[in-house]
N, C-alpha and C positions, 0 to 999 in steps of 0.2 A: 504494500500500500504506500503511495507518493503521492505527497500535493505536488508535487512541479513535475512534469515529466515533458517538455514541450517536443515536438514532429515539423519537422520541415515540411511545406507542401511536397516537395520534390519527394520527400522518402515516403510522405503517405502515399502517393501516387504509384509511385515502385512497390509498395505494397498491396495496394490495391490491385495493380496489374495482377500479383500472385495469387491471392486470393479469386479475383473471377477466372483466373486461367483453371484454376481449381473446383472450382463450384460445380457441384452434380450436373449433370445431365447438357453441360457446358453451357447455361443459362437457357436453357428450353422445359416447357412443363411445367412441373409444376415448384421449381425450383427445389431447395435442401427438400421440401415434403418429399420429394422421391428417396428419399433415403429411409424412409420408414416402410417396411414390406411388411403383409398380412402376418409371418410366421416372430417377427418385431411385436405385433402389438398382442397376440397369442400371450407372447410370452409379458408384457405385460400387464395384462390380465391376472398371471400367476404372482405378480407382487404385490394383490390385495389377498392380506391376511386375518388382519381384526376388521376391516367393513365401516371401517371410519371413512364420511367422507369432508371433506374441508373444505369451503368457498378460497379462490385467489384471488378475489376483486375484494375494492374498495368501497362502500357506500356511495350511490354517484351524488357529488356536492352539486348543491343546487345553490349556495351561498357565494357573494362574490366576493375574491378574496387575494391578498396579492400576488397565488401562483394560478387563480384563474379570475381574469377575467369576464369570460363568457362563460360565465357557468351552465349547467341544464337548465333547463328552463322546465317543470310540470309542473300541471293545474289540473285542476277538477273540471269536468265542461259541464257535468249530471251527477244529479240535478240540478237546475238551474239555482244559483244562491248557496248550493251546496246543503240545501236543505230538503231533505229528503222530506215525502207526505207522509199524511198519518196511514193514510189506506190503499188498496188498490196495487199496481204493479210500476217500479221504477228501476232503472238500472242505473250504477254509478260508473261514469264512464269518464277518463280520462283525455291528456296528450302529453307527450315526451319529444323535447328537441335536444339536440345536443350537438356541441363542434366536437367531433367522435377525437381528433389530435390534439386536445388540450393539455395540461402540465397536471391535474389530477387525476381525473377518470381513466379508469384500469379501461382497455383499447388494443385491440391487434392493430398492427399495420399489413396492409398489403402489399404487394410486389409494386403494385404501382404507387406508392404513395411518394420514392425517393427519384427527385430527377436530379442529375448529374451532370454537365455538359451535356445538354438536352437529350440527354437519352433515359432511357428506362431499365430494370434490369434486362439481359441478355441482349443488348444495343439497341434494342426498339426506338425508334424515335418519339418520343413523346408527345411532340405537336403532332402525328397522326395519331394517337393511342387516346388523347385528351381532349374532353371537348367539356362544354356546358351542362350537357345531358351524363358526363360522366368517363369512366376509361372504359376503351372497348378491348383492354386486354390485360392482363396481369391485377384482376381487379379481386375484392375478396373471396369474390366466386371461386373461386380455387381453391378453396381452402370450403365447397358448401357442404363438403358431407363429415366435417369436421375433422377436428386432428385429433386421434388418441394414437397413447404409446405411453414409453416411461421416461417420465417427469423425474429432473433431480433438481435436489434443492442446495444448494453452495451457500451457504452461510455465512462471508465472509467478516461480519463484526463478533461473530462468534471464533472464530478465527485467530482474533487480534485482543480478545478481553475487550470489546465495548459494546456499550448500546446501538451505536449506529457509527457508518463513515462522517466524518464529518464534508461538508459543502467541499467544492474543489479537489475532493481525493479519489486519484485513481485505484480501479482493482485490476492487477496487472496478472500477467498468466503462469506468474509465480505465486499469485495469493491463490489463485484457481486449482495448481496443483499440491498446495500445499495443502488447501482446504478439502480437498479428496482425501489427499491421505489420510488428516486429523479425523472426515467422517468414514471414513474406512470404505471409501466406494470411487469406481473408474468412468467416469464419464464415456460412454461408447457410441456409436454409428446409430444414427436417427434418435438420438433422446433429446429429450425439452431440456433445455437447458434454463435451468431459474436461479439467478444471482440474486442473493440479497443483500442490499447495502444500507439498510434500516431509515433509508428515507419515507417511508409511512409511519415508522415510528418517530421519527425525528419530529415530525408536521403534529401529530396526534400530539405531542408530549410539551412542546416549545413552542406550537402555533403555527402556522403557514408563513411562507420568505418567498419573495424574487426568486426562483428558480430559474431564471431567465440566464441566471448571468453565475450561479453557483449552486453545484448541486455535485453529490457522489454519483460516479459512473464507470464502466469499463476503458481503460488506457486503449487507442485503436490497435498499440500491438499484440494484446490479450485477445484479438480475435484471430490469431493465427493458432493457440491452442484450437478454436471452437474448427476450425478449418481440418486440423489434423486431427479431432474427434470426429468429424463431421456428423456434427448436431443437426437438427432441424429444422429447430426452433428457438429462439432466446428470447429470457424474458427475465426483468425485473422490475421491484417495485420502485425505482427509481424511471430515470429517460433513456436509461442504457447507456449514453453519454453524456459524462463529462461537462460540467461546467464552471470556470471557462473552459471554453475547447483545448483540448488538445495539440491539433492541430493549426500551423499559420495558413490562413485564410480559407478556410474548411469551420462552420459554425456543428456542422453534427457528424463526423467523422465517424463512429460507430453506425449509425444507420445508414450512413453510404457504402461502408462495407458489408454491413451485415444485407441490409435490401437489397440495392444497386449490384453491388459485388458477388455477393454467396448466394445470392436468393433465400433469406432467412427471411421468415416471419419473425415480426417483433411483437414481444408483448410489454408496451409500457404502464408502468403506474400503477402496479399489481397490489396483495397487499398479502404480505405471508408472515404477521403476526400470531395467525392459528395457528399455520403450519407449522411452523417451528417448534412451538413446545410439545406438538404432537409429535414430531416426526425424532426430538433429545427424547421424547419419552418411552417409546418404542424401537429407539435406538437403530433407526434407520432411515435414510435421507434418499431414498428410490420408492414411486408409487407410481402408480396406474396415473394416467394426467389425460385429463378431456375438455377439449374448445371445442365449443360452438357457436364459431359467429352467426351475425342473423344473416339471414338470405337476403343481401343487397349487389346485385348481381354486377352492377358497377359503381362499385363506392370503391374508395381509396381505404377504407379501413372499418371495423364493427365497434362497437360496444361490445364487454366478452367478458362473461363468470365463471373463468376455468375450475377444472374442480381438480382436488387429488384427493383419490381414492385409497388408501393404506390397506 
């Protein structure tokens, strides 16, 4: 763990070359998701033992507040006044808006959601892919029949003796293998990969802050472990990067490699306060893990209550 660890454009870029030259299926389909086969999620299946299961989302805030400004937005529409009658038949009927890429609410991203010198993941040009009405490719729809497999959960403030990383500190791919060994488990081929850098705890316990400009996150070269595990999926309850960035003149260096580059789905702003005292108390950090975004056939990213099953 480093606060200062600064990347030259030039080496992110040299980097990033490695990394998409690497990337499953050489940026086609359905990105890292091909790296999880039916005989993958069979098996994990077999790592629910006790039949606990545990929400990974956050409450969606609907309060405005300094790491979101655009909060949700629901209201009651029925009945009218909110006040239900004495008699007879009513239904109470709601509506939910929300900017699904906010700095609170737990959110996948999709393949399309990072452009990069105008392109999309596997070089798609994005002014063709992007329009008004939506992407006509690499949109969440990829992801409609959901993602299961086995979830691991990385711990890293546990790691280190604290409560949470504090603002500006990277998790680099020495706290990643270090944090395997301490939970006695190998990150391997198509697993969810969930870091946690106790930024849900931080907010909960100290109050909400600017995460615009400081926040705990993955170092962009801690994603060449996730490349030679080849993961699937990565997700934390943080932005996954880094703030400030990392990189000189790169604002999200993690999600350009991890989308743009690997074709990883992201899951940000998760929230694994449960999990964890569940998963020190059973003394095991590998479970069954299941996303279901909603079916928005060309949106940029879902809303998403992954679950881990133990």
């Amino acid at each position: 763990m480093r606060t200062s660890q600064v990347m030259s454009e030039a080496d992110f870029r040299s980097l990033y070359r490695r990394l998409r030259d690497a990337a499953p299926g050489g940026g086609a389909g359905r990105g890292a998701l091909e790296t999880i086969t039916e005989a993958q999620v069979l098996a994990a299946v077999r790592e629910v033992r006790s039949g606990r299961s545990v929400s990974l989302a956050a409450p969606v805030n609907t309060r405005v507040a300094p790491d979101d400004t655009e909060p949700a937005e629901h209201r009651l529409t029925a009945p009218e006044g909110g006040r239900p009658g004495a008699s007879g038949l009513d239904f109470a009927r709601d509506r939910f808006a929300m900017n699904v890429h906010g700095d609170v609410n737990s959110h996948l991203d999709a393949l399309c959601h990072v452009i990069y010198d105008g392109t999309l993941h596997g070089g798609l040009p994005a002014a063709d892919v992007l329009s008004p009405d939506g992407a006509g490719a690499l949109s969440v729809d990829l992801a409609r029949d959901g993602i299961v497999g086995r979830g691991v959960l990385l711990d890293i403030p546990r790691l280190h003796g604290v409560p949470w990383l504090e603002p500006g500190s990277h998790v680099t791919a020495d706290d990643l293998t270090a944090a395997e060994a301490e939970q006695g488990l190998r990150v391997g081929r198509g697993d969810i990969l969930l870091v946690r850098v106790g930024h849900r705890l931080r907010r909960e316990e100290l109050g909400p802050w600017d995460v615009s400009g400081a926040r705990a996150g993955l170092h962009p070269a801690a994603m060449e472990f996730l490349a030679e595990r080849e993961v699937s999926v990565l997700g934390s309850d943080g932005n996954n990067d880094t703030g400030p960035s990392a990189v000189q003149g790169v604002a999200h260096p993690v999600h350009v490699l991890a989308v743009h580059a690997m074709g990883l789905h992201l899951l940000d702003y998760l929230r694994f306060e449960d999990l964890a005292p569940v998963c020190a108390q059973e003394g095991r950090w590998s479970f069954l893990c299941v996303i279901a975004p909603l079916r928005l056939p060309s949106a940029t990213g879902s809303p998403v209550n992954p679950l881990a099953i133990l």
